[in-house]
C-alpha positions in Angstrom: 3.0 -22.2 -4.8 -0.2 -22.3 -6.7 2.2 -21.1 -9.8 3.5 -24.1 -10.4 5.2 -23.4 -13.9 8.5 -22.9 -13.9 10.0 -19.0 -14.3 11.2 -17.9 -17.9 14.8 -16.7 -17.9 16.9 -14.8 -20.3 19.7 -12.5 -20.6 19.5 -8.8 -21.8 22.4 -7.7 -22.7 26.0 -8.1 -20.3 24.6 -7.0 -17.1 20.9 -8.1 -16.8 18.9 -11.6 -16.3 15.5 -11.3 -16.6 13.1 -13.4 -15.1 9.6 -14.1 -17.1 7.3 -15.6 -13.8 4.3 -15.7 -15.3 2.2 -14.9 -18.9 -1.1 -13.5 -16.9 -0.4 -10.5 -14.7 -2.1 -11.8 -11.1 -1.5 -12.0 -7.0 -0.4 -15.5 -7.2 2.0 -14.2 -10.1 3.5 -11.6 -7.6 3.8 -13.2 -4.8 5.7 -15.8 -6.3 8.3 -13.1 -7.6 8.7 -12.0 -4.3 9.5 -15.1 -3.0 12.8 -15.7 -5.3 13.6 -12.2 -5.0 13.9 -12.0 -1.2 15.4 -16.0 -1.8 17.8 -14.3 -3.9 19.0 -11.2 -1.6 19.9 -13.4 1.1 21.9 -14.6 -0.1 23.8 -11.7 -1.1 26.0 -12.6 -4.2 29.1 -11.1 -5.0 27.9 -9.0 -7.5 24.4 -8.6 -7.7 23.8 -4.6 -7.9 20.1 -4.6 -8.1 17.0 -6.9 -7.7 14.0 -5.7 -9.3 10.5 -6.7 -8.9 7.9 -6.3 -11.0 4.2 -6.8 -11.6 4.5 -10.3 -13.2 8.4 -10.6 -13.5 11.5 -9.5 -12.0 15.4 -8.7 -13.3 18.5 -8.6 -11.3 21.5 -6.1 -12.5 25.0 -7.6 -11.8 28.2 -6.9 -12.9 29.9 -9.7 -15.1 33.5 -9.1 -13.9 32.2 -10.2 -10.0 29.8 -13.0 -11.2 29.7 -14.8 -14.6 26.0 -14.9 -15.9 25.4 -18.6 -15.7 26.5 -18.9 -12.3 24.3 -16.0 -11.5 21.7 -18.2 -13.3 22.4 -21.4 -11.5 22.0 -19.5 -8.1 18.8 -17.9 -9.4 17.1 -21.3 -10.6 18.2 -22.9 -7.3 16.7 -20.0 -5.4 13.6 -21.0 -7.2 13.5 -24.2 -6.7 13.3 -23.9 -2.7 11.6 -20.6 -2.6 8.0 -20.8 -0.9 6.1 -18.6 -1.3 4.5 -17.1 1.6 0.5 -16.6 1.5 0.6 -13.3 3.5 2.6 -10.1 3.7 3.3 -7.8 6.3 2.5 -4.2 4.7 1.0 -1.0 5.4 -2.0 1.0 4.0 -1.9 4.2 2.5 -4.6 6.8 2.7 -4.4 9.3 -0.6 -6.2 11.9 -0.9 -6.9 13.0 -4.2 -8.8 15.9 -6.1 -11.0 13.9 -9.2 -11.7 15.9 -12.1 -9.6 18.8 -11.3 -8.3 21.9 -13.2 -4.6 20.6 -14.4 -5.5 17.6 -15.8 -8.8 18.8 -17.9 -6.5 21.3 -19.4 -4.1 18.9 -19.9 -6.5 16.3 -21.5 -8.3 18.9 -23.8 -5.2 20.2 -25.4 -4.5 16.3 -26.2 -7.9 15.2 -27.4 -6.7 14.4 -30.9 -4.3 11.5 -29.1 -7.7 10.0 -27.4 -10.4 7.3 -28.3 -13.4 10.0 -27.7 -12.1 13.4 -28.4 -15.7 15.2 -27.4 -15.5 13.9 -24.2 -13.6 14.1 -21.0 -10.9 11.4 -19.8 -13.1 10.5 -16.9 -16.0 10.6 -19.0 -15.1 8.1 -21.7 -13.8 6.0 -18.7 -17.1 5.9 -17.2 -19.2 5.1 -20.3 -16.9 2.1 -21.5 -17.2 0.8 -18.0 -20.8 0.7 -18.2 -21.4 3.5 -15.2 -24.1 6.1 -14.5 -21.7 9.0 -15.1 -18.7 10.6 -14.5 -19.5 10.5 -10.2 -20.2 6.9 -10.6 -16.9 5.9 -12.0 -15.2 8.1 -9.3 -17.3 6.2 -6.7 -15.5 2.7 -8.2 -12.3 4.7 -8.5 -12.2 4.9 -4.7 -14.7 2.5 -3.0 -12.0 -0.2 -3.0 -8.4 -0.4 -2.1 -5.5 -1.0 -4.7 -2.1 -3.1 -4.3 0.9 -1.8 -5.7 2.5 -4.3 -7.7 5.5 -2.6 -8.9 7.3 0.8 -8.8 9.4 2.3 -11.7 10.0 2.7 -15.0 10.0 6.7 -14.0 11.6 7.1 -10.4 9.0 6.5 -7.7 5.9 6.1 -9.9 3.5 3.4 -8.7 1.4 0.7 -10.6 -1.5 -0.5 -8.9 -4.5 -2.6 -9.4 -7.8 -2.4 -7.6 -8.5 -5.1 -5.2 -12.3 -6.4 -6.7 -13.3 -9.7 -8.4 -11.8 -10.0 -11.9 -15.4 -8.8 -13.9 -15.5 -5.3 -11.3 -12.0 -4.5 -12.8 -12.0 -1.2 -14.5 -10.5 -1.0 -17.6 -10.0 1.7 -19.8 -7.2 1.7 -23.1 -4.2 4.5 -22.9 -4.2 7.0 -25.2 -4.4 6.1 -29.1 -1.0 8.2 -29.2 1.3 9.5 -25.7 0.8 12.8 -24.6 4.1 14.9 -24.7 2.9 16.2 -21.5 1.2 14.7 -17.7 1.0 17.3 -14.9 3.4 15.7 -11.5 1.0 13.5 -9.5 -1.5 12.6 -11.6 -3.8 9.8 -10.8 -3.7 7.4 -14.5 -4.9 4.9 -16.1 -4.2 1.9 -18.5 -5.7 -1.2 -19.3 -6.7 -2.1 -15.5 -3.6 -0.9 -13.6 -3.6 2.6 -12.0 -0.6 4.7 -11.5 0.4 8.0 -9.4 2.6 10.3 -12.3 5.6 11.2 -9.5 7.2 13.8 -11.7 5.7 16.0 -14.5 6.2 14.3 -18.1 5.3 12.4 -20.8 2.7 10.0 -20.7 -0.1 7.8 -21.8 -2.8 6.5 -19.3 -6.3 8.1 -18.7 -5.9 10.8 -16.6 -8.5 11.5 -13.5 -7.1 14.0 -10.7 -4.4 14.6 -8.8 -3.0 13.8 -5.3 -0.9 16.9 -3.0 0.7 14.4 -1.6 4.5 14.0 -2.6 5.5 10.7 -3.9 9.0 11.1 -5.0 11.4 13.5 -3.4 14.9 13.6 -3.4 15.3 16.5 -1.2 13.2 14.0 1.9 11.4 17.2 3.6 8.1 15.4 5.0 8.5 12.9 7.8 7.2 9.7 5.4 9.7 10.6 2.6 12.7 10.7 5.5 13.7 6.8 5.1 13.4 6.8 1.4 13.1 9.9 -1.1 10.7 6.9 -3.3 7.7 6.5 -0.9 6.2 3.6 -2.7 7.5 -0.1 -2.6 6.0 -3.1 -4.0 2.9 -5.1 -2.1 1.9 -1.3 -0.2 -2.1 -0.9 -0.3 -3.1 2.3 -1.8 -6.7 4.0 -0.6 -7.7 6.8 -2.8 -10.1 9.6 -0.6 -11.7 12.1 -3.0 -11.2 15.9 -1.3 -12.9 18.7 -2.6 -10.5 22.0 -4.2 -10.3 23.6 -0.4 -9.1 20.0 0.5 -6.3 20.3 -1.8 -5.3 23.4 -1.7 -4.6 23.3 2.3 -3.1 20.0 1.9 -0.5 21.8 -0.9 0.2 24.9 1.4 0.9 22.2 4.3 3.6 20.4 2.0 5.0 23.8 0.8 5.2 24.4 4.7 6.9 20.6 5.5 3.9 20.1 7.5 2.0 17.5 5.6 1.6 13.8 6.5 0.3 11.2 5.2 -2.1 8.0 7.1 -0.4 5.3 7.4 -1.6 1.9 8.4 0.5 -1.5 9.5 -1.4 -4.3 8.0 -1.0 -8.1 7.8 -2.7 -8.9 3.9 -3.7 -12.3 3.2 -3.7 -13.7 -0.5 -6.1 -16.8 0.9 -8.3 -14.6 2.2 -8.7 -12.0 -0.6 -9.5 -14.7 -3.1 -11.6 -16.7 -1.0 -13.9 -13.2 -0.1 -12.8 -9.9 -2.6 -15.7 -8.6 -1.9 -15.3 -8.5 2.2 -11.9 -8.9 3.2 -10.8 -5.3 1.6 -13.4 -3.8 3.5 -11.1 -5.3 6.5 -8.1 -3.5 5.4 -10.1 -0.6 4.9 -10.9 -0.6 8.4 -7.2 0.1 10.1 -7.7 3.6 8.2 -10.7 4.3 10.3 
């Protein structure tokens, strides 16, 4: 593994060891997460409810009666210790459409302008002036012309974080609110710092907001055929591409999901860490390809 220092561990509380993997939030960091975690649910402790990865870190739920914490630990560490981490990951690609600069999110953002950084402007405005673009089309044109990994998935049900797959100094990055917003319309495209998310459910929140997607992301109810194995759609190391559609777009993409018609293009790919760092510029150009 090209992480070579050792994880971070500590206890939070009874029922929860949490795993520190790395200080900087990167690939390598990831894919070294996922290695102990998969290490860790084979072999399938007595007592181990949940394993949880995340963007730089992971934590595993277990119940103290069935395992006592340090033995959890000890399994944990020696998981580590003979974990390798594999250098590619069979995944898919995930084609969503989304509608930039729409009507729900404006009014949103303008009835919150006295929680932003740039309260005469627009969310997608501000975003493309600190990130040294023509205007608000240019950033939109960023927003979309590469794909994004999904690095984790929580901390509402279903909701994705994502970074965009470009060298380290075409990152965008753009600050969350100055205060959170008591209110986010459901499946809004956000942004904080350089990781994107999807909103799945209407709330509170924090991050830039852009558009929005009519495709469901979180649905306990399971009524369109990619939501069927899993009412949470989006898993950790899935490849997101983002397709700007225009209002008539949307709106026939909503009335298909309101009818249980709508689908959603999805991709089998085989994603190479070597590869991406040795070309970002070209190999996610390859990935793009399976969606054509």
């Amino acid at each position: 593994m090209a992480e070579t220092s050792p994880i971070r561990y500590s206890f939070g509380g009874d029922e929860h060891l949490f795993a520190e993997v790395s200080d900087s939030m990167s690939l390598e960091a990831f894919f070294k997460g996922m290695a102990v975690t998969r290490a860790v649910e084979r072999l399938a402790l007595e007592g181990v409810l949940d394993v949880c990865l995340a963007n730089a870190s992971f934590q595993i739920r277990f119940d103290p009666d069935r395992i006592a914490p340090h033995a959890l630990l000890d399994a944990v560490q020696s998981a580590e210790a003979q974990a390798v981490a594999e250098r590619t990951l069979r995944t898919r690609i995930i084609e969503i459409p989304v509608l930039y600069n729409d009507p729900w999110t404006h009014e949103t953002l303008m009835r919150f302008r006295d929680r932003h950084q740039d309260p005469s402007g627009t969310d997608l405005e501000y975003a493309a002036r600190i990130n040294g673009l023509a205007d608000v089309n240019a950033f939109i044109a960023a927003h979309s012309g590469a794909p994004w990994f999904v690095s984790m998935v929580g901390f509402v049900a279903g909701l994705p974080f994502m970074f965009q797959m470009v060298e380290r100094e075409r990152q965008l990055q753009v600050p969350k609110y100055l205060r959170p917003r008591t209110d986010t319309p459901k499946l809004t495209l956000g942004h904080g710092g350089c990781f994107g998310c999807i909103y799945s459910v209407r709330g509170a929140g924090g991050y830039q907001m852009f558009g929005v997607t009519p495709a469901p992301i979180y649905d306990p109810a399971q009524q369109l055929a990619y939501l069927k194995a899993h009412m949470v759609f989006f898993r950790p190391g899935d490849i997101v591409q983002f397709k700007p559609i225009d209002r008539e777009a949307y709106d026939r993409a909503v009335a298909e999901v309101d009818a249980g018609h709508f689908d959603l293009r999805i991709r089998p790919v085989e994603f190479s860490l070597d590869a991406f760092l040795a070309d970002p510029i070209g190999y996610p150009k390859t990935l793009q390809e399976a969606l054509a």
